[in-house]
N, C-alpha and C positions, 0 to 999 in steps of 0.2 A: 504493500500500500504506500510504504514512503518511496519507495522507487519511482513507482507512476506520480506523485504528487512534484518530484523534482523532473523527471521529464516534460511534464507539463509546463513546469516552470519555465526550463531550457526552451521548451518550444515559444513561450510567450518572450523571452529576452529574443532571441532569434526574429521574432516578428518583426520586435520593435528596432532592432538592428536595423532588419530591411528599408522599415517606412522612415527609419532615418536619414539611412544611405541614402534614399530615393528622393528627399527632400531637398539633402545638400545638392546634388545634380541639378535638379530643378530650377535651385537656388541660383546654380553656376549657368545655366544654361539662360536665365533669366537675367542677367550678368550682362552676359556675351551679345544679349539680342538687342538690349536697352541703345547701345550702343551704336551697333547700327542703324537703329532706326530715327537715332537724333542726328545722325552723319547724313542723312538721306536731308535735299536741300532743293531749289531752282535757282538757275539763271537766265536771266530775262536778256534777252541777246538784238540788237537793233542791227540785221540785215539789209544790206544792197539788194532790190528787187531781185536781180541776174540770179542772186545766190540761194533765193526764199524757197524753189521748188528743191534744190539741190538739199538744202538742210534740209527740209519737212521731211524728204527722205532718207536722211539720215539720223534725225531724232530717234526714233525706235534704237539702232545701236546705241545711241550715246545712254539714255535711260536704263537700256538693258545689263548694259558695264557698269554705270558708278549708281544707278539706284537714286540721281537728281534727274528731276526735272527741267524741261526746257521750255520758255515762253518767245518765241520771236513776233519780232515789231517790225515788218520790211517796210521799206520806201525810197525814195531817193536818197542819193548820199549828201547831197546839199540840204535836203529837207531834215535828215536825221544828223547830219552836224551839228543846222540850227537848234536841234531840238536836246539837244544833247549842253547846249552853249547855257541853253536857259532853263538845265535843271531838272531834266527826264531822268526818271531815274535806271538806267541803263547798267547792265554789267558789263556787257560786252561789243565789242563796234566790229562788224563786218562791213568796211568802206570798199567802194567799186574802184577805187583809187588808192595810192598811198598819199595823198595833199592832205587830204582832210584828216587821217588817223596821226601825218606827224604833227598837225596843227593842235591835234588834240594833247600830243605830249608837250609840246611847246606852251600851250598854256596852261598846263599843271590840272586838264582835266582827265588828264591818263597816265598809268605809270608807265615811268621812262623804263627800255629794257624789254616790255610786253609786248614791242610791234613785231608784226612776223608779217611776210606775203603768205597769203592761204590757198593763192590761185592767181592764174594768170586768164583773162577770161578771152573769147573770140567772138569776133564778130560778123555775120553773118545778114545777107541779103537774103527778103522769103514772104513765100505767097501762101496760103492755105490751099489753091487751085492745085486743081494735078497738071500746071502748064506743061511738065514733060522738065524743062530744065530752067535757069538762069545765068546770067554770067553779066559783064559789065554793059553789056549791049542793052542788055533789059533797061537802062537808068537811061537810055535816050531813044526810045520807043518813042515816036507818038502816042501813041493811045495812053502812055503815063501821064495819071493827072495827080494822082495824091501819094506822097511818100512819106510814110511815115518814121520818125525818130527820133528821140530822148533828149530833151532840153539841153544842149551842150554849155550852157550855163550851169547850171544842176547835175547833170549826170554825163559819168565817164563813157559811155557808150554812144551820148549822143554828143561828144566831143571826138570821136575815133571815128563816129561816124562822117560828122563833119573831115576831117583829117584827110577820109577817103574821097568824099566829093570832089574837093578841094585835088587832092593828086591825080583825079582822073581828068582830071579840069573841066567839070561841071559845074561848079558853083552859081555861075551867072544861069544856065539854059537849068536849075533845078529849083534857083531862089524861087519862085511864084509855088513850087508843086509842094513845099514841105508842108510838115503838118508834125506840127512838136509836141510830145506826151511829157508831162511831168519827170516822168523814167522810161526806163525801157519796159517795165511793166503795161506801162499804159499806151505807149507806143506800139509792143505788142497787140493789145487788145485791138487796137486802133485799126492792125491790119486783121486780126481774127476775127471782127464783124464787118470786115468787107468797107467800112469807112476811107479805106486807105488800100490801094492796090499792092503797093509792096514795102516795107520797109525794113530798116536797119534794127535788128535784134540781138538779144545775146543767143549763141550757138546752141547754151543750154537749158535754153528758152523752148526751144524747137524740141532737141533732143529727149525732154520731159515729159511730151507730146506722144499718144499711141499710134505706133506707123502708120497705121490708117489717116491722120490728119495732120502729118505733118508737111502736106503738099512738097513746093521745090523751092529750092533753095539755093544760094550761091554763095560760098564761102570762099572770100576775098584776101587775095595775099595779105599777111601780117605785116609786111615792109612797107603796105600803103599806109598804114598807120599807128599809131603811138603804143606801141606793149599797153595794154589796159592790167599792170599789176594791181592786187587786189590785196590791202594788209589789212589783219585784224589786230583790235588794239583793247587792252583792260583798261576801263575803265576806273575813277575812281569808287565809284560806288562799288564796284567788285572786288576789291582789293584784299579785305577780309571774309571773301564768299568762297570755302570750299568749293562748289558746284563751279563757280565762272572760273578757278585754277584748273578745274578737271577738264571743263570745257573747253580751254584755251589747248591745252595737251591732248586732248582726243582729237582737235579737229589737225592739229598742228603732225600729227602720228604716222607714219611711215604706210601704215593700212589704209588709213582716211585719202589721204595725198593720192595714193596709187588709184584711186577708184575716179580720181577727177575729170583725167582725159575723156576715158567713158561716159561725161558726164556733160560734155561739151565745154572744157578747158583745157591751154594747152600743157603740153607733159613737163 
């Protein structure tokens, strides 16, 4: 009888061993999780139109590696300078140019050190029609009445564009036919509802596009016009933002980079 009375015992210490053990674990594992889930962040990123379809399609990797969030604000690069100048609270600047990102270090609203080229972009003449093909012949057509492309005031696309009229020496026989978009965003639109028969777009504009409608297109020597480098820069509101550090290194990453060409940028 006292045999069974202390194995009973044993068995109840034994129990309470387990639900011990099984608590500190718990304990430990509740530890480990707290942790990452305060490290989990966003960064809120103000995009160059050219670039907005390119990220949206790469946001899924980026959240699926560092577990932040990403909010991008695309528009013009002149439009989002300004808006950066007066106080948006911005982490990160994807500019269609390097001007305005070293303006931004220049005046102490970005850290010095952070600029990087993130791409080098192309640019491209395009119809949504299935004309068959284009080439520079297309830009002194009569039947051209409306050409559309990106305030070369404002945006780096609609200043290469320019670049290029100008070396083909059209400027004078094309002045009457433009028709300026905000950006190249809207420039785009401008020929994708038929408002404008052809105009100057980023490459990866088109490319973003399901084959079925990305009609024809003419992509134009890069020696007619000005390398469109493209640097991102931290801002200062990101300075202390995990997410916009991570951000900055994933987009800047040897995998990211290699997928650009394919993406309508060049290598």
């Amino acid at each position: 009888m006292f045999l069974w009375k202390l194995s009973d015992a044993d068995m109840l210490v034994k129990i309470g061993l387990r639900a011990a053990l099984m608590g500190v674990v718990l304990a430990a594992w509740s530890a480990l999780a707290v942790p990452r889930a305060a490290c989990a962040g966003e960064v809120s990123v103000a995009v160059a139109t050219n670039f907005r379809s390119v990220l949206e399609g790469l946001r899924p990797d980026f959240e699926r590696q560092t577990g932040h969030r990403l909010i991008l604000s695309a528009g013009s690069t002149g439009k989002l300078y300004a808006q950066i100048g007066l106080g948006a609270p911005f982490d990160v600047f994807l500019s269609a140019d390097q001007d305005h990102a070293r303006k931004l270090v220049d005046r102490g609203l970005a850290i010095p050190g952070s600029r990087f080229t993130y791409a080098v972009g192309l640019l491209t003449l395009w119809t949504p029609q299935s004309v068959g093909w284009l080439d520079e012949n297309s830009l002194s057509d009569p039947a051209l009445i409306r050409l559309a492309l990106a305030n070369p005031d404002l945006a780096p696309y609609g200043r290469a564009a320019t670049d290029l009229i100008h070396a083909l020496g059209l400027g004078q026989s094309l002045s009457g036919k433009l028709v300026l978009g905000e950006n190249v965003g809207q420039a785009f639109a401008f020929v994708q509802s038929r408002n404008a028969q052809l105009g100057f777009v980023a490459l990866s504009q088109v490319l973003s596009l399901p084959a079925e409608k990305r009609g024809a297109r003419w992509d134009p020597p890069v020696g007619l016009y000005r390398p469109i480098r493209q640097d991102a820069v931290l801002l200062q509101a990101g300075r202390d933002n995990p997410a916009a550090s991570a951000f900055m290194a994933f987009l800047e990453s040897e995998p990211i980079q290699g997928r650009l060409p394919a993406l309508g940028y060049a290598p």
